[in-house]
C-alpha positions as CSV (number, residue, x, y, z in Angstrom):
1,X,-1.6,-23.1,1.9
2,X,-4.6,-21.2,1.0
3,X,-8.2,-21.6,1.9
4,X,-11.9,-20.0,1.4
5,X,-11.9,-16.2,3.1
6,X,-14.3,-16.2,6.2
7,X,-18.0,-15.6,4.8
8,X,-18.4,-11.8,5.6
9,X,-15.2,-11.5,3.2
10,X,-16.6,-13.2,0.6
11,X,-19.6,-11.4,0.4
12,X,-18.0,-7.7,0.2
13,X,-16.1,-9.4,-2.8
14,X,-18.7,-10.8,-4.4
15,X,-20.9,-7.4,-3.8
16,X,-17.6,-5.3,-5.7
17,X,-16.7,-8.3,-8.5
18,X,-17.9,-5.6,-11.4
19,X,-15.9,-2.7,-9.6
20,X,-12.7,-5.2,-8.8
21,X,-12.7,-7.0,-11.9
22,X,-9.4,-9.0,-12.1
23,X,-7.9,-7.6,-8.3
24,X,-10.8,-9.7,-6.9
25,X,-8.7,-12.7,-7.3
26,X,-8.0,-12.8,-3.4
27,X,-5.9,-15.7,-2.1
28,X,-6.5,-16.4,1.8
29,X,-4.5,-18.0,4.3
30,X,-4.9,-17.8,8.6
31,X,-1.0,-17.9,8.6
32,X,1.2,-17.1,6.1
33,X,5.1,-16.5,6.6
34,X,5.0,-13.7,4.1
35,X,2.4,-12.3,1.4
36,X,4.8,-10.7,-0.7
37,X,7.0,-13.9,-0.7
38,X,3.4,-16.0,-1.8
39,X,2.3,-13.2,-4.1
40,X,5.8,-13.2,-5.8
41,X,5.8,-16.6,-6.3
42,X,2.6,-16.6,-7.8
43,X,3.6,-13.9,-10.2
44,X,6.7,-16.3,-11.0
45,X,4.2,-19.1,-12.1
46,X,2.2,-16.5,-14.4
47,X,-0.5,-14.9,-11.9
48,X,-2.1,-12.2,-13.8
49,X,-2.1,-8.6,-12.5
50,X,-4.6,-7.8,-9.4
51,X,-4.6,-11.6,-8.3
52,X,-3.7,-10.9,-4.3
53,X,-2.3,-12.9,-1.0
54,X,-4.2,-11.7,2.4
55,X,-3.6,-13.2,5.3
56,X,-4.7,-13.1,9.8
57,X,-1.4,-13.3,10.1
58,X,2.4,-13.3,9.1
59,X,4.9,-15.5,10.5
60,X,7.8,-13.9,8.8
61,X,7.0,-9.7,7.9
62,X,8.5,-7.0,6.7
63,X,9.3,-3.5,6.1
64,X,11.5,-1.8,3.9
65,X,15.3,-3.1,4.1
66,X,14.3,-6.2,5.5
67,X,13.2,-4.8,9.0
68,X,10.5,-7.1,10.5
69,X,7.0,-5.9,10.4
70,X,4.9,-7.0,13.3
71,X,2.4,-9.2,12.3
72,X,0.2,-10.7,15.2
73,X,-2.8,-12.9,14.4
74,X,-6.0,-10.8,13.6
75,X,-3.9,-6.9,14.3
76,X,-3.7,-6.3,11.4
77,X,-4.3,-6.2,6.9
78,X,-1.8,-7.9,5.5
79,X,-2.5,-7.9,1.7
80,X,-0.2,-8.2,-1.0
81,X,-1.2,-7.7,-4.8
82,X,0.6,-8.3,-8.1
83,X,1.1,-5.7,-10.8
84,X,2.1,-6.1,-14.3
85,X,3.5,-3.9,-17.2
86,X,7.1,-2.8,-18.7
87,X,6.9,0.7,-17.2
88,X,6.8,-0.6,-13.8
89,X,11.0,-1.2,-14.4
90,X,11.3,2.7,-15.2
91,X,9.0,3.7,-12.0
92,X,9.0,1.6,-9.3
93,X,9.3,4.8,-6.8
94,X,6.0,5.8,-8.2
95,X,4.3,2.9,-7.9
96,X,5.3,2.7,-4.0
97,X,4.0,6.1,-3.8
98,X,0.4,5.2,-5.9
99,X,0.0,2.6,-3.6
100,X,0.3,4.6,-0.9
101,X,-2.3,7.5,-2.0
102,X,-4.5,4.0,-2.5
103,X,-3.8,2.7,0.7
104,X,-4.6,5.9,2.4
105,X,-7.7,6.4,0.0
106,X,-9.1,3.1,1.1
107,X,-8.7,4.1,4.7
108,X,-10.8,6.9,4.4
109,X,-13.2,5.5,2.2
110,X,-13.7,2.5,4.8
111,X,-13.6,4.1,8.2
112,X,-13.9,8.0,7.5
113,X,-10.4,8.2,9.2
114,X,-7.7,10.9,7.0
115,X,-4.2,9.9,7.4
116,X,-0.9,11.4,6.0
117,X,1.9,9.3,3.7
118,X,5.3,10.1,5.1
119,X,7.1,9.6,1.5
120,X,7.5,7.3,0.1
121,X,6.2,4.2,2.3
122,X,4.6,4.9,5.5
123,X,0.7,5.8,6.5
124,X,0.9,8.1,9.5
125,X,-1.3,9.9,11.7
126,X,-1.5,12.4,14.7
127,X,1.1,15.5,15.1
128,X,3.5,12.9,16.5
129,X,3.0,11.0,13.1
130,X,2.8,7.4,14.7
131,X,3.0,4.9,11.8
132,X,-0.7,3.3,10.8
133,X,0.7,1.4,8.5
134,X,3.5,0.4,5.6
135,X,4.2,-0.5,2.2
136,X,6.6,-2.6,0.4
137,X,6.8,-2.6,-3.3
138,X,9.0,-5.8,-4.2
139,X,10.2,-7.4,-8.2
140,X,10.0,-10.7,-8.6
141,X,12.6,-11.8,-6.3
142,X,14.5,-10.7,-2.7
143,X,14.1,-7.0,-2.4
144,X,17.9,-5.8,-3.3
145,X,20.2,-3.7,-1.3
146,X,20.9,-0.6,-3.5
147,X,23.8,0.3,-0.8
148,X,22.8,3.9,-0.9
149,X,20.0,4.0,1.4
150,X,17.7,4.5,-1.4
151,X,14.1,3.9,-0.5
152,X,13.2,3.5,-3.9
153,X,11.8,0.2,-5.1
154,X,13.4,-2.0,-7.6
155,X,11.6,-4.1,-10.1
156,X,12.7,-7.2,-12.6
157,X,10.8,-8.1,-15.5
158,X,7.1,-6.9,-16.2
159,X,6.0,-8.0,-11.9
160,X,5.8,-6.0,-9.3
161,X,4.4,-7.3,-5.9
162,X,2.9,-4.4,-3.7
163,X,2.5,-5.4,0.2
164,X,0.0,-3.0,2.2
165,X,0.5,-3.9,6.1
166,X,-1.9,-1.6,8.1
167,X,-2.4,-1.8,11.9
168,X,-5.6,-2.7,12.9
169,X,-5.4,-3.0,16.8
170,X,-2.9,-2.8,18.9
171,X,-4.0,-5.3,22.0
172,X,-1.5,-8.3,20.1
173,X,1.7,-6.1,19.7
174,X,4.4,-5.7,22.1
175,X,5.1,-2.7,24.2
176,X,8.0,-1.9,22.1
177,X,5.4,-1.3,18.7
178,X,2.7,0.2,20.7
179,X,5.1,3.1,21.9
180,X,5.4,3.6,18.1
181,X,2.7,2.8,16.6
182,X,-1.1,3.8,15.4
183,X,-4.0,1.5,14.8
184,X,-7.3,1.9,12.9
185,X,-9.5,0.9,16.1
186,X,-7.7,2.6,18.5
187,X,-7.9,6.4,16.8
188,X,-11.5,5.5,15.4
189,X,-13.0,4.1,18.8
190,X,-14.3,1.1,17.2
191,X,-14.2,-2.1,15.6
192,X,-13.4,-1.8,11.6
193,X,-15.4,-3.3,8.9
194,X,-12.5,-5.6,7.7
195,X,-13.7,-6.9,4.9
196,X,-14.6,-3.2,3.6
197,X,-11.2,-2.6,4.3
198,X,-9.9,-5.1,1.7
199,X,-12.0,-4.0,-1.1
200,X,-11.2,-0.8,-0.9
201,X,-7.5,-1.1,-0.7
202,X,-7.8,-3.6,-3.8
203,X,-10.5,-1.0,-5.7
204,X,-7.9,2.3,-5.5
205,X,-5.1,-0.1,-6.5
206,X,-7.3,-1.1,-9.5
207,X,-8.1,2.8,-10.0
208,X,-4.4,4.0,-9.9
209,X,-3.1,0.8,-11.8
210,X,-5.6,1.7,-14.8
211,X,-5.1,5.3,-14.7
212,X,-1.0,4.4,-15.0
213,X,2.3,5.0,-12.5
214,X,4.1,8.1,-14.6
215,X,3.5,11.2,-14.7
216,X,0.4,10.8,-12.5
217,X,-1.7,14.4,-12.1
218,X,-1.2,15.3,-8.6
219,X,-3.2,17.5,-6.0
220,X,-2.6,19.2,-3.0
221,X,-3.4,21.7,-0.3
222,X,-0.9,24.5,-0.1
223,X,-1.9,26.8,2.9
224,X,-5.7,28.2,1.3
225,X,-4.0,27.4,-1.9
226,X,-5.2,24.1,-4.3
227,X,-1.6,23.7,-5.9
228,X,-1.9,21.1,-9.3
229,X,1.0,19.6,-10.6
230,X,2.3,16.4,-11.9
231,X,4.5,13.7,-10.0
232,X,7.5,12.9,-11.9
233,X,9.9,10.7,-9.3
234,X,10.9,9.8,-5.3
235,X,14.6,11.3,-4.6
236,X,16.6,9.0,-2.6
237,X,15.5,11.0,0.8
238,X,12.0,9.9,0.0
239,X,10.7,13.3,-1.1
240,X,8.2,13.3,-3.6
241,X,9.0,15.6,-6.6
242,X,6.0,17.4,-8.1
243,X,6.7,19.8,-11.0
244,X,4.0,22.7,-11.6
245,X,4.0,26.1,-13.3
246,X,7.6,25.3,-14.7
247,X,9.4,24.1,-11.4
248,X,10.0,21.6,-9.7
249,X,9.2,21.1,-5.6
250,X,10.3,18.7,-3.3
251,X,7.0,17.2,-1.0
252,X,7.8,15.6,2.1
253,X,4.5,14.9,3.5
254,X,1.0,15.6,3.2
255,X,-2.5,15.2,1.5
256,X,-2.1,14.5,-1.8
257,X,-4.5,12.5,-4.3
258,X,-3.5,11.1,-7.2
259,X,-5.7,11.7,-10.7
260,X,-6.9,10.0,-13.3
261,X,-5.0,11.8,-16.7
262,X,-8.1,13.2,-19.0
């Protein structure tokens, strides 16, 4: 199923193996139905954490409740990466929302381009806030219904398989996603270094899974204001709860980074 990454990627791997370390373990494939459904069945078989499916295309997508996720060859990243660790169980919401702030991280590390997070899963720019991009935390197995609408992410055992999908171009989509959608290319006015793409999105996911998913240190602009707080959970409307100077505030969308604990 899987074969050598085109040169150029190989090269930006190679160039970041001390700054990857263990999530430059990529996995490659042209066509792939899914990379979550590879990457979890690789964590099944004992892949260690930061080993990662990418793939030109996905036969069988998706988004969050088992939507389909447009995935045309070459339009887009499609990269999924497996986590490890106990306290993934007790905060999968968090680790959706991590990989989010490193999703969006990478994107402006690569390209210069700043886009928002619509909490808890989707990359979105422009006042309109057309959707750049997606992610789907999964456990090792079918994502589960929760029946309430939750968007939180549910986790068994010590794996947890993130899946970044972020639109590169548009040219391959239908007319129905291009109505809706945003793409690197298209808002930048220019082709995207892919394979810089990749690394970064792998090298904040490294960052944000050594510096740990709870109680992560939290910044963000209020007005003129630098507010500092800490990010304790994702309510079931996908608002981000952030607790500083004694109270607790619900964060819908916005910049926020994510920091490293002292």
């Amino acid at each position: 199923m899987f074969s050598d990454p085109p040169a150029e990627l190989r090269r930006a791997l190679d160039a970041a193996r001390g700054r990857l370390g263990p999530f430059g373990d990529l996995r490659y494939a042209e066509t792939i139905g899914s990379t979550n459904d590879a990457a979890t069945r690789l964590a099944l078989s004992g892949a260690a954490e930061g080993v990662a499916v990418l793939a030109d295309q996905q036969t069988a997508g998706r988004g969050r409740r088992g939507r389909s996720w447009s995935s045309p060859p070459g339009a887009g990243l499609y990269l999924s990466v497996v986590l490890r660790g106990r306290e993934l169980s007790s905060a999968p919401g968090l680790v959706t929302l991590g990989a989010g702030v490193a999703a969006a991280d990478a994107i402006l590390a690569a390209t210069g381009l700043p886009v928002m997070l619509k909490w808890p899963n989707d990359l979105v720019i422009g006042d309109a806030w057309k959707k750049l991009g997606g992610i789907l935390c999964e456990g090792q197995g079918p994502e589960p219904s929760t029946g309430s609408g939750s968007p939180r992410a549910e986790s068994r055992g010590d794996a947890l398989v993130v899946g970044l999908g972020i639109n590169l171009t548009l040219s391959a989509h239908s007319p129905e996603v291009t109505a809706r959608a945003a793409a690197l290319e298209s808002e930048l006015g220019r082709t995207v270094d892919r394979a810089a793409l990749v690394v970064e999105c792998l090298a904040h996911l490294r960052d944000l899974a050594a510096a740990g998913w709870q109680d992560a240190s939290v910044r963000r602009q209020d007005g003129d204001q630098l507010v500092r707080g800490v990010a304790r959970d994702v309510d079931d409307d996908g608002a981000l709860i952030v607790e500083h100077d004694g109270r607790r505030e619900r964060v819908i969308a916005g910049e926020v980074t994510w920091e490293r604990h002292p």
